[in-house]
C-alpha positions in Angstrom: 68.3 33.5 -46.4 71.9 33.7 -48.6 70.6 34.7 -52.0 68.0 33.0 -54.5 69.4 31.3 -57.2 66.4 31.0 -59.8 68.0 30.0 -63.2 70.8 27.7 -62.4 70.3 24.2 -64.2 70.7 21.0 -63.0 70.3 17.6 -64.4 70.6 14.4 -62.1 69.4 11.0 -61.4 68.5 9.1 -58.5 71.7 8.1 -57.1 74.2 9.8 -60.3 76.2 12.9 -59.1 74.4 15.7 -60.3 76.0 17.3 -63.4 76.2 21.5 -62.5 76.6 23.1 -66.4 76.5 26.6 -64.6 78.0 28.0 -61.4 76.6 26.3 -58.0 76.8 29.3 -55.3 77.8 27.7 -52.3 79.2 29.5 -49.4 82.8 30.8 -49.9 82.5 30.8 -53.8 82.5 27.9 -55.5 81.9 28.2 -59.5 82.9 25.3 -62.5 85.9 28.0 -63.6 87.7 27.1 -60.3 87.8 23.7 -61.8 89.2 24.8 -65.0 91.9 26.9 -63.1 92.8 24.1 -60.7 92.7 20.9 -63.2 93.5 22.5 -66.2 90.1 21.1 -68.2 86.7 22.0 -67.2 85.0 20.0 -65.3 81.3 18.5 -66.1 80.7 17.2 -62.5 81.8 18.7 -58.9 83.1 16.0 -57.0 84.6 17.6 -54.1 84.2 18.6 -50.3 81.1 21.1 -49.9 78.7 22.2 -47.2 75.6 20.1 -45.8 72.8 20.9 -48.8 69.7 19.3 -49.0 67.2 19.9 -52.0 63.7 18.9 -52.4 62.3 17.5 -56.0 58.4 17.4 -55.7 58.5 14.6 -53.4 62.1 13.8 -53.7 64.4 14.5 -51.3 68.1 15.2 -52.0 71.2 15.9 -49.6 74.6 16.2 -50.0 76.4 16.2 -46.1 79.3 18.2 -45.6 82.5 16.3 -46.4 80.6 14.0 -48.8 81.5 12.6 -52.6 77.8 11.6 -52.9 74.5 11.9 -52.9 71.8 10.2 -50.9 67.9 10.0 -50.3 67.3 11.8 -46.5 64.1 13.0 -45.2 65.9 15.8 -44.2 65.2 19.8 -44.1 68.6 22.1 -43.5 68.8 24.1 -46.6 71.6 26.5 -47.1 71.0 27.9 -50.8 68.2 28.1 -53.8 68.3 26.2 -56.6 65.9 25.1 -59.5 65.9 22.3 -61.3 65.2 23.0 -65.2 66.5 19.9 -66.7 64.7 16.9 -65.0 61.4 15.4 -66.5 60.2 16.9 -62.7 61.2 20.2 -62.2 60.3 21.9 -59.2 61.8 24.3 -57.0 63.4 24.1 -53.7 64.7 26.8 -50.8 68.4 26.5 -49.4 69.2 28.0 -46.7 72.6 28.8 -44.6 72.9 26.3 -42.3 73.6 28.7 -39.0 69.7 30.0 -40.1 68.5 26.7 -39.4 68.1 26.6 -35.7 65.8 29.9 -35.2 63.8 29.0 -37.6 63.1 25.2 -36.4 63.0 26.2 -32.7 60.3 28.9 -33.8 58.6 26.2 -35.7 58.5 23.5 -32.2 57.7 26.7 -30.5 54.5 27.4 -32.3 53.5 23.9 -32.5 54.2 23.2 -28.8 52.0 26.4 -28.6 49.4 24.8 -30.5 49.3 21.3 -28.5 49.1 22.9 -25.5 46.3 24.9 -26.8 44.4 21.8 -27.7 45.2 19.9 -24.7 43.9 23.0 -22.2 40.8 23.1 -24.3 40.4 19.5 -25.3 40.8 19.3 -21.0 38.4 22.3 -20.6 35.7 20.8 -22.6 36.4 17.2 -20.9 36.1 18.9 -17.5 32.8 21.0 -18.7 31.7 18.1 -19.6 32.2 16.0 -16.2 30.9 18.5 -14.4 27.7 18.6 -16.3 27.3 14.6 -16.1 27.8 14.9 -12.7 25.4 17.7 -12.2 22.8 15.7 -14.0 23.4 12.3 -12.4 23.5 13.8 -8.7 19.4 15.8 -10.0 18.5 12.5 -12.0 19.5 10.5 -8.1 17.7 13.3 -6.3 14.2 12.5 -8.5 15.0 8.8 -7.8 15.1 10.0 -4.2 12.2 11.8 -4.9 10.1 8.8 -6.2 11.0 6.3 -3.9 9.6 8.9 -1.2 6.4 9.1 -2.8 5.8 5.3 -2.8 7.0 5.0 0.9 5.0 8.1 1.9 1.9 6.6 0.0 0.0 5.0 2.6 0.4 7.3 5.2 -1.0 10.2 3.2 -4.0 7.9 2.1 -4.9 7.3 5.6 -4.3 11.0 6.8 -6.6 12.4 3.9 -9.4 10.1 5.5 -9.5 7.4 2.4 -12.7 5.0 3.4 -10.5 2.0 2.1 -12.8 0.6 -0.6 -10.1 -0.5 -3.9 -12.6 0.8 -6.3 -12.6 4.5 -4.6 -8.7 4.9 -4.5 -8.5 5.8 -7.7 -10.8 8.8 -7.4 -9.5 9.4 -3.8 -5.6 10.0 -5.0 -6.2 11.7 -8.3 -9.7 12.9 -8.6 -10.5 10.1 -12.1 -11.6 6.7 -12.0 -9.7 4.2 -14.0 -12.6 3.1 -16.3 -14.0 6.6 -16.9 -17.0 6.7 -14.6 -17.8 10.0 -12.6 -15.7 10.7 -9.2 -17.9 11.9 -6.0 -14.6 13.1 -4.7 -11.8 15.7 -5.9 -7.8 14.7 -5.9 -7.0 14.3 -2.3 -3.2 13.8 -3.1 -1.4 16.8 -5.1 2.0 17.5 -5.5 3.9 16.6 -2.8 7.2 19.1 -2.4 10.2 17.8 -0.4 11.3 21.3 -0.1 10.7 24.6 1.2 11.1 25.3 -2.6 8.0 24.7 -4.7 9.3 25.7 -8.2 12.8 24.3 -7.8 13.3 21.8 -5.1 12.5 18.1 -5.9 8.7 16.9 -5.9 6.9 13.9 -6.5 3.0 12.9 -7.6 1.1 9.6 -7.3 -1.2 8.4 -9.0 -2.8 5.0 -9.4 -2.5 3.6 -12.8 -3.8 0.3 -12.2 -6.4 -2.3 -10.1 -5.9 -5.9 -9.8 -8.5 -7.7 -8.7 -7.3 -11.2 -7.8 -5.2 -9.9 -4.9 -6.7 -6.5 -3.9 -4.2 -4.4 -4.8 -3.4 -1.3 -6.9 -0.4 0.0 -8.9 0.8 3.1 -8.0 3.4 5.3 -9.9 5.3 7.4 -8.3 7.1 10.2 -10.2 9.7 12.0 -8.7 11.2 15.6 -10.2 13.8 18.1 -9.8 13.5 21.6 -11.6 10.7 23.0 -14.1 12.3 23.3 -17.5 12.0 20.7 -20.0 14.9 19.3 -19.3 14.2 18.8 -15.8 15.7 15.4 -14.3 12.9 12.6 -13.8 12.5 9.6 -12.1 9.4 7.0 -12.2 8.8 3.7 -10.0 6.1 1.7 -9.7 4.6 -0.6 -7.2 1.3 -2.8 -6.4 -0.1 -2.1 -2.8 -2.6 -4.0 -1.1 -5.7 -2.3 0.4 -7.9 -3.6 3.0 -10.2 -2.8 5.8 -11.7 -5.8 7.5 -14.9 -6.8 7.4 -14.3 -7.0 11.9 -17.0 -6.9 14.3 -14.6 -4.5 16.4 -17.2 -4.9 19.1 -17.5 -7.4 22.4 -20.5 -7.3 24.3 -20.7 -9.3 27.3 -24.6 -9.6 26.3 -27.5 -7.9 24.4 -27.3 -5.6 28.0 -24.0 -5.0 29.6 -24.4 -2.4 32.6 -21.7 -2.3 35.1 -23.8 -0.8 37.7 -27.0 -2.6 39.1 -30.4 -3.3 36.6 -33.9 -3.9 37.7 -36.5 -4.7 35.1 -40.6 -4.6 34.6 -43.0 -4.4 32.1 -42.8 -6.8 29.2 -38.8 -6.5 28.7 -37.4 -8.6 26.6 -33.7 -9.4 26.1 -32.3 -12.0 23.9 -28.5 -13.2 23.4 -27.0 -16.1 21.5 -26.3 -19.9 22.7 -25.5 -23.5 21.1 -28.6 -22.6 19.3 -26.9 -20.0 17.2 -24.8 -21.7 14.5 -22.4 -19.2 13.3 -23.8 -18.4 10.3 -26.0 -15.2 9.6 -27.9 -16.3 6.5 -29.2 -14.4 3.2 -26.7 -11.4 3.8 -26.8 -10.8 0.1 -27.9 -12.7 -2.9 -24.9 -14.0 -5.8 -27.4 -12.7 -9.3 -24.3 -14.0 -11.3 -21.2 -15.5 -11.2 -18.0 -15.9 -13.8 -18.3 -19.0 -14.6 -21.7 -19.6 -13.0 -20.5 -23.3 -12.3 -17.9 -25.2 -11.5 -15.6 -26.5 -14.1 -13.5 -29.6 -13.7 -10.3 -27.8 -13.4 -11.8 -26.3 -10.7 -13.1 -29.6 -8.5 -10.1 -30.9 -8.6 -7.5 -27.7 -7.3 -7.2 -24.1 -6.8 -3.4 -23.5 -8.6 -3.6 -21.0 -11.4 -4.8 -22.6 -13.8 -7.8 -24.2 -12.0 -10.4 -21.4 -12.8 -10.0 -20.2 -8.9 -11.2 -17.3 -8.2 -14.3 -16.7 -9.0 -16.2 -13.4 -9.5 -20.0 -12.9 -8.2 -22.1 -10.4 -9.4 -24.0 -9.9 -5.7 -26.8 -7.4 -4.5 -24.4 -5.4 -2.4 -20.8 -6.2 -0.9 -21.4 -3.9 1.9 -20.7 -7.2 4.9 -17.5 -8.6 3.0 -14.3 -7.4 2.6 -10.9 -9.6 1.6 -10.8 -12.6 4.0 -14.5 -12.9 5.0 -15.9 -16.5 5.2 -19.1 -17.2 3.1 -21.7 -19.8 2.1 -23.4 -20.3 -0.8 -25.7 -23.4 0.0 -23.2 -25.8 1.9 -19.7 -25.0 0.6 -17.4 -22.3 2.1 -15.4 -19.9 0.5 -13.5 -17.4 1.4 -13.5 -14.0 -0.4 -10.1 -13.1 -1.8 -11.0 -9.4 -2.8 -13.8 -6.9 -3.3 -13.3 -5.8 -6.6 -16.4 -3.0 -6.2 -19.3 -2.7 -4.2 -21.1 -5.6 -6.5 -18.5 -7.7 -6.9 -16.3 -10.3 -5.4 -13.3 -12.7 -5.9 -14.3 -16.1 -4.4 -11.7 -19.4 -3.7 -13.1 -22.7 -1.8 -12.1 -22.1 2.1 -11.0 -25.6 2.2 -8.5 -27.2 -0.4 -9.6 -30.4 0.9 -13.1 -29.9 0.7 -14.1 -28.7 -2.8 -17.1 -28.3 -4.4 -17.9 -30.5 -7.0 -18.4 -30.0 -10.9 -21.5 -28.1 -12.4 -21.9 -26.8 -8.5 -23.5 -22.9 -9.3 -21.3 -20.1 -7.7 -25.1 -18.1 -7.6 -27.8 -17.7 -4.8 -28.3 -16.9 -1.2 -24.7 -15.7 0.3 -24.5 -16.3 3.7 -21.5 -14.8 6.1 -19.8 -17.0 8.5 -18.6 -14.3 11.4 -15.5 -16.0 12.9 -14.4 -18.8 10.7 -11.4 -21.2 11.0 -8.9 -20.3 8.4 -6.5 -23.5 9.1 -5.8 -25.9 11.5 -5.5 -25.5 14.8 -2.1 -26.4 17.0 -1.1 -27.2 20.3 0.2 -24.8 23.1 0.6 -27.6 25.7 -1.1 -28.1 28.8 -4.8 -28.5 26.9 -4.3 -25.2 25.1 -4.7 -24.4 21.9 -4.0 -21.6 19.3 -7.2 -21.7 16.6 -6.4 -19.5 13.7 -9.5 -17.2 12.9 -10.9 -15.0 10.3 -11.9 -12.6 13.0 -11.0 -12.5 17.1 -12.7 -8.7 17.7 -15.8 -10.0 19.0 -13.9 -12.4 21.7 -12.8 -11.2 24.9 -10.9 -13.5 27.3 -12.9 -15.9 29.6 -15.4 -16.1 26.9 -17.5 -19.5 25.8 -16.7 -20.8 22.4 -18.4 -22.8 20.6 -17.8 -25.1 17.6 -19.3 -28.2 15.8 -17.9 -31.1 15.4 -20.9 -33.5 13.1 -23.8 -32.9 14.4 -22.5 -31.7 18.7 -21.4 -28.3 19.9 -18.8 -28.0 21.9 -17.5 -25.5 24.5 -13.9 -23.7 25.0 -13.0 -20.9 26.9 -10.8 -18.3 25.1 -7.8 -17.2 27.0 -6.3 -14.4 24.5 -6.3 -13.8 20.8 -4.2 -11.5 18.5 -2.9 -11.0 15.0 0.7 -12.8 14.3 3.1 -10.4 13.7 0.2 -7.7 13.7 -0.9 -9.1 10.6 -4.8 -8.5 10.4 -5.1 -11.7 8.4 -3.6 -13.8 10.5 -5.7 -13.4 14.0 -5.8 -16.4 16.4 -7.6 -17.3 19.6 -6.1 -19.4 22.4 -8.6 -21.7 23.9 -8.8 -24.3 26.7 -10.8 -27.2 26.3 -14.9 -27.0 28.4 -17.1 -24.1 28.8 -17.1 -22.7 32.2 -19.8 -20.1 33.6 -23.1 -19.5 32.4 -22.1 -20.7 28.8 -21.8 -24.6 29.9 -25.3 -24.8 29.8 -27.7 -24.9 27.0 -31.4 -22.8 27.3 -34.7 -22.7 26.0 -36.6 -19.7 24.4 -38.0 -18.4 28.2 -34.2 -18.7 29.5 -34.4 -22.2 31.4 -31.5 -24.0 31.5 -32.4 -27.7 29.5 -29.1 -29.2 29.8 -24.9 -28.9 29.5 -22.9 -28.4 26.6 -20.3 -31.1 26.5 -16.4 -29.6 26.7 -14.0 -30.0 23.3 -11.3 -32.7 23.4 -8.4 -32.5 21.5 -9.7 -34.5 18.9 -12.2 -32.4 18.5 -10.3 -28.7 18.0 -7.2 -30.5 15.8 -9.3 -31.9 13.7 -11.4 -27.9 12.6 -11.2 -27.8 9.1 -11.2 -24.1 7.4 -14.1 -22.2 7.5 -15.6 -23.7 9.9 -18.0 -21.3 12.0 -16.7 -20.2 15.5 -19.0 -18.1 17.8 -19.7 -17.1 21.6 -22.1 -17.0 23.9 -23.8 -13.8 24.6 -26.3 -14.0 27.4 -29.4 -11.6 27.3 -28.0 -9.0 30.1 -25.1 -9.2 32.4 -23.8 -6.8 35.2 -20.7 -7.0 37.5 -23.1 -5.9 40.0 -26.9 -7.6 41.0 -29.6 -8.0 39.1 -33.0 -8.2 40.2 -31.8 -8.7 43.5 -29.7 -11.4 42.4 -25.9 -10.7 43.4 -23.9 -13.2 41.5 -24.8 -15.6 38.9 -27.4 -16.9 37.3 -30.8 -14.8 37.6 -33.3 -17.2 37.2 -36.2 -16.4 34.8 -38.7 -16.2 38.0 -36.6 -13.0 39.3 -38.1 -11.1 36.4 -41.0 -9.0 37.3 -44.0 -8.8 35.1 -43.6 -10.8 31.4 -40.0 -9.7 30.9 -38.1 -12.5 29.2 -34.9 -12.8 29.2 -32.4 -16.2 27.2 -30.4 -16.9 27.5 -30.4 -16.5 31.1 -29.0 -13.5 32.7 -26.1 -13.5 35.2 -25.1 -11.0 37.9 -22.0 -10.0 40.1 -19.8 -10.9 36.1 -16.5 -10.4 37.0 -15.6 -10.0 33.3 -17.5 -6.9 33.2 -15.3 -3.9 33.5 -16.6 -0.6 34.3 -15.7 3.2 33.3 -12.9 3.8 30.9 -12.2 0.1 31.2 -15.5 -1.0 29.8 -15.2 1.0 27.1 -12.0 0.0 25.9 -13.5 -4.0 26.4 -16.2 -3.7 24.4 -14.8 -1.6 21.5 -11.7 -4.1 20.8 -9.2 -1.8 22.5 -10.1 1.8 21.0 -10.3 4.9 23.8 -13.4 7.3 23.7 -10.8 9.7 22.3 -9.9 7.5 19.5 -13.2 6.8 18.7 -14.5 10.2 18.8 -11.3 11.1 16.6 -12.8 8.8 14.3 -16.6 10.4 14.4 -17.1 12.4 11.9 -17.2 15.8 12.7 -21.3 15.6 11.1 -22.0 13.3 13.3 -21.2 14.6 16.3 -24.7 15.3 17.4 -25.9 17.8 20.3 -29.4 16.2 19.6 -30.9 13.8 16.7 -33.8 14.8 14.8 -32.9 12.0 11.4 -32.1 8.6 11.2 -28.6 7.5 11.3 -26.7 5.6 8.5 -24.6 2.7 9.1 -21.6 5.0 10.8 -19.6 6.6 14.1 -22.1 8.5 15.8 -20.9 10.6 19.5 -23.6 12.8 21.4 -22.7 14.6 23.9 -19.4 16.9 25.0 -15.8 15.6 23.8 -14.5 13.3 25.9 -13.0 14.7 28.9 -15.6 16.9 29.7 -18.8 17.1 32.0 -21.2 14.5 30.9 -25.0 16.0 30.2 -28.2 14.2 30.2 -30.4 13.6 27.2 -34.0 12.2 26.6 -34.7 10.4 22.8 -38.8 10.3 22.9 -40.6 8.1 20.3 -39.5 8.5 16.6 -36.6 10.7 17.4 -33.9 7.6 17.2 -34.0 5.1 14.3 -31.8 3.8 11.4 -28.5 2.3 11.9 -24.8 3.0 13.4 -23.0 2.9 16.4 -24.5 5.8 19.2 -22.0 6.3 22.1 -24.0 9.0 24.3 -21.1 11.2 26.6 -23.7 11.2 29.5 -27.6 9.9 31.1 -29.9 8.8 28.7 -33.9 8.3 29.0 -35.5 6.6 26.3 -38.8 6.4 26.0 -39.3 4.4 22.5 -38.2 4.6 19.5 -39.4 5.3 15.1 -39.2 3.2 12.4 -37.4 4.2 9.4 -39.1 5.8 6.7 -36.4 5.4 3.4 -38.5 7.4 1.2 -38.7 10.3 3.2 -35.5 9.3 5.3 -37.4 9.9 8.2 -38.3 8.2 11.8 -42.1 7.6 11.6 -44.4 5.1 13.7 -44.4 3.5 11.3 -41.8 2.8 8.3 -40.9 0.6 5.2 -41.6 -2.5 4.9 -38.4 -2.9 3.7 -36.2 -1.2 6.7 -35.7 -2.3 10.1 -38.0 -1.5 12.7 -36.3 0.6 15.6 -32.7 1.5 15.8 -29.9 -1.3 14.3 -26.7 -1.3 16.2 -24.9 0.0 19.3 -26.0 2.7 22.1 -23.0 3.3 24.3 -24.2 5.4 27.1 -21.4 6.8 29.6 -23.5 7.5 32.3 -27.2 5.9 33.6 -29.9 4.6 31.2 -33.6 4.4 31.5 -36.2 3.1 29.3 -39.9 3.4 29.7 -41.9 3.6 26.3 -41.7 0.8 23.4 -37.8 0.7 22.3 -36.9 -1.8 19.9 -33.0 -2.4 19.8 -31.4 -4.6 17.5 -27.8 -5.2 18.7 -26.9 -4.2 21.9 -26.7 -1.3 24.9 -24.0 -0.9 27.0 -24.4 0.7 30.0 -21.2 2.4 31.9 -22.8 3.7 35.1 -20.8 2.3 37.9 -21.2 0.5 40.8 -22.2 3.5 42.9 -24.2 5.3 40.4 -28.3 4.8 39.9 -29.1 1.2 38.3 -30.1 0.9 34.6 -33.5 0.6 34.8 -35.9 -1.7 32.0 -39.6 -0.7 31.9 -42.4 -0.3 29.4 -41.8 -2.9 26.5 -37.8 -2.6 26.0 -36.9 -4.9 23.3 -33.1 -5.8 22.7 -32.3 -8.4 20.7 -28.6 -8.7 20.1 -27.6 -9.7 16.8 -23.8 -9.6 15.1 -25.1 -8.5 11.6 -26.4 -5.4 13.3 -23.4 -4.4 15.0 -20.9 -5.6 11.7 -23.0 -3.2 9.9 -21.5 0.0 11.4 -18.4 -1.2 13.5 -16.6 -2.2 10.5 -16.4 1.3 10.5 -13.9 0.9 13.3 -11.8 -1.5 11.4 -8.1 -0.1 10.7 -7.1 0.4 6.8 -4.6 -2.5 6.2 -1.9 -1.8 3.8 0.8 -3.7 2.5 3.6 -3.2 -0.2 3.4 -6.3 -2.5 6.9 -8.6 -2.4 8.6 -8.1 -5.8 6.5 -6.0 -7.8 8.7 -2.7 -7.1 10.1 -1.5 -10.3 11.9 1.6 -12.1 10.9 2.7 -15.4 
């Protein structure tokens, strides 16, 4: 700076030359008595050549350029002197500067500002990139829980059936998470914790399930899935949601070739008597359960004349026990079919008519005597060409190929001859049998009570099979005893009721040398629908894997006898030690000789039991090696004897009593039925 110049006065107006009344120090000396020297008068203005100077007035900015006779308004800064302004209404004070000063001092001004925006810039960039990283950090954890999630809902089923869930819709809730959904008591603890996707527990992504809702109508729950990476509260989350159907099928799971199937020879004496199923046999097992109540208890309007939504369709029945049904069984109540559309708990059902064309009619009451129809049809049939046909079925398990069929058509029955069956697309709801028009075999013929045969059953035409409606019953015929090899002498086909020694009865009538009668491994796998011994004993539960029996069994998987694979042993059941119900597969010889009656108060085999149990043993004996009976065995359901063709023959004396009936075997082979799951179309959804 070149001096300060604090009491020089000045008196201008915008755009008038400023009148200087004192000296003006300007480089080189410039004062008003240089005026007076040079013009000979003094001067009251300076009009003359001068250096740049600009001045600033409060917000008033003056210059005067070098070389210039005026003054102008510039927003311009390059002061080279000081002066104040005394005489102005305004006064104010302004710095001015030598002009050579100028440049250092602006050039450390841009310097430090430059500074200063890159400062910001580096940190407004620091914080952006801070920033980034974090979002990215949190969307790449936030993905991983989605990960997470979607894993817990794909993983779901498998982990259901590997924890050993029964399948019942009303148990899954307690099964997964150890609560029920409406507050009752759980007989079981969570079976599915925490499951971690890492070798991490604490920080590596995890994921719980838990079942938040049960639908009824279809059979299906709502499970959420939550998926989570890290522990803190801000840990990064993720939760889907999706309804999954649950079923295990009400199947027989079980295909006799009679009440007794022995592959190696059988002689019988005594009073034996062995009973199968014929034309006389309808289809229907009657009074399974009883309805008590249904919602509504009749038939409205809406629903006699459709079964959209909104025609009251389905209905719910209050029943004894829902122990025989399960989604897609066939039922009666009086004439009209239904088909149940989901077991909602073990008292309850969801009912729809089985036909749309055949519905029941207004005030009709949805309450009484439920009967079950075993193998219904479930729509009509169509044509394979060259007189075979493809019948869609509620059930094919208890068909095995070169069976008799039979169906009704008015008031006839008449015979088919299955070729295969299956499940389109594996679909358990969707099972079929392929047929062939006529009976062939012992099942052409119709029988009376002693096993004579009274007459032929006429073969089904075309007519006849395309014209099934829904729900129509579909069953087989089960002779009294068959064996690939002889029979009471008899080597091949029908054993006449006079070949039985003693009063054994047996209808209808036997037949020998049955070339549909497999024998070792094989017959197992034929009469259990396909399942090994080693899949079945995998599905025993270890409880029941019995080295003797001394209670009565309860409507489940029962193996005595080493694992499969091993030596077989030899075991003798005397009077009251076998009785109840359940499937018996004995790994060995058996000798029975009789068996108890169940006792349900005590749950004990006694002489003599309730009045209100079944007398002898319900269900299945598989025995792997020979069987003998001499004592007073009642059976109701079936024995299968494995033998072989080269071991002793199964052997009938005293008063052996089989009677095969389906109900008794649906009882525990449903047991046997594989857990059905399915991931409902369009109910996926992130929350």
């Amino acid at each position: 700076m070149k001096g300060t110049c604090t009491d020089t006065g000045l008196g201008f107006e915008r755009g008038v030359l400023g009148k200087v009344q004192s000296d003006l120090p300007v480089k080189g000396g410039f004062s008003l008595k240089h005026g007076q020297n040079d013009f000979g008068q003094p001067l009251e203005s300076i009009k003359t050549p001068m250096w740049e100077l600009s001045f600033q007035v409060v917000s008033e900015h003056v210059s005067m350029e070098q070389g210039g006779l005026s003054v102008r308004h510039r927003l311009r800064y390059r002061p080279l002197c000081c002066l104040t302004a005394s005489r102005t209404p305004f006064p104010s004070k302004c710095q001015v500067l030598r002009k050579h000063a100028q440049d250092g001092f602006v050039a450390i001004l841009i310097a430090l500002f430059t500074l200063l925006i890159i400062a910001v810039l580096l940190t407004t960039t620091s914080i952006a990139g801070w920033r980034s990283r974090m979002d990215v950090t949190r969307d790449t954890q936030t993905y991983q829980a989605f990960l997470a999630a979607d894993s817990g809902l794909s993983s779901f089923v498998a982990r259901l059936k590997e924890s050993g869930f029964s399948g019942r819709i009303d148990d899954v809730a307690c099964w997964v998470q150890g609560e029920s959904l409406d507050g009752s008591s759980c007989t079981t603890s969570a079976q599915l914790g925490t499951l971690y996707l890492s070798s991490s527990t604490s920080a590596g992504p995890q994921v719980d399930v838990l079942v938040k809702a049960r639908n009824d109508a279809d059979s299906t729950v709502t499970v959420q899935s939550t998926g989570r990476l890290g522990t803190s509260a801000r840990a990064a989350t993720s939760t889907l949601t999706q309804n999954i159907k649950i079923k295990k099928p009400a199947f027989m799971n079980f295909s006799p070739q009679a009440a007794l199937t022995s592959c190696s020879s059988v002689s019988g004496g005594g009073s034996a008597r062995l009973g199968g199923q014929a034309t006389t046999f309808d289809g229907v097992i009657y009074n399974v359960t009883t309805a008590t109540a249904a919602s509504p208890a009749t038939v409205s309007a809406a629903m006699a004349s459709g079964t959209g939504s909104a025609s009251g369709w389905p209905a719910t029945l209050s029943v004894l026990s829902s122990e025989y049904l399960a989604s897609g069984s066939y039922i009666r109540l009086g004439t009209q079919g239904y088909t149940v559309t989901a077991v909602v708990s073990g008292t309850r059902v969801a009912v729809t008519p089985s036909d749309p064309l055949r519905l029941p009619r207004e005030g009709t009451s949805l309450t009484g005597a439920v009967d079950v129809v075993l193998m219904a049809v479930r729509s009509s049939a169509t044509s394979l060409g060259a007189s075979r046909f493809r019948i869609p079925v509620s059930d094919p398990t208890s068909v095995y190929p070169n069976d008799t069929l039979y169906v009704d058509s008015g008031s006839v029955s008449y015979g088919l001859t299955a070729v295969s069956k299956g499940y389109l697309n594996g679909d358990t709801d969707q099972g079929y049998v392929d047929v062939t028009l006529g009976a062939a075999g012992a099942g052409a013929f119709t029988y009376n009570s002693s096993g004579n045969v009274t007459g032929s059953v006429p073969p089904a035409t075309s007519t006849v099979v395309m014209g099934l409606l829904a729900g129509t019953p579909v069953r087989r015929y089960v002779p009294g005893a068959t064996s690939s090899s002889s029979m009471q002498g008899v080597t091949s086909g029908l054993v006449p009721a006079s070949a039985w020694s003693g009063s054994s009865v047996v209808s209808p009538a036997a037949t020998a040398g049955n070339t549909n009668v497999s024998c070792g491994e094989s017959l197992f796998a034929q009469v259990f629908n396909g399942i090994t011994k080693q899949g079945y004993y995998d599905l025993t539960p270890a409880a029941n894997r019995l080295s003797g029996i001394n209670r009565p069994l309860n409507r489940d998987l029962f193996w005595m006898g080493p694992p499969p694979g091993s030596a077989p042993g030899s075991y003798t059941l005397n009077g009251n030690d076998l009785c109840g119900y359940g499937i018996l597969v004995i790994n060995g010889n058996l000798s029975m000789k009789g068996t108890g009656n169940l006792n349900t108060a005590s749950n004990t085999c006694m002489s003599k039991g309730s009045p209100d149990a079944a007398q002898g043993f319900t269900g299945v004996i598989y025995v792997t090696g020979t069987f003998s009976n001499q004592g007073n065995s009642v059976i109701n359901g079936a024995v299968v004897v494995e033998g072989g063709l080269f071991q002793a023959q199964t052997s009938l004396g005293g008063s052996m009593q089989i009677q095969y009936s389906p109900l008794a075997v649906l009882t525990s082979a449903r047991a046997l039925s594989p857990l059905s799951f399915s991931y409902g179309d369009g109910t996926w959804s992130q929350q």
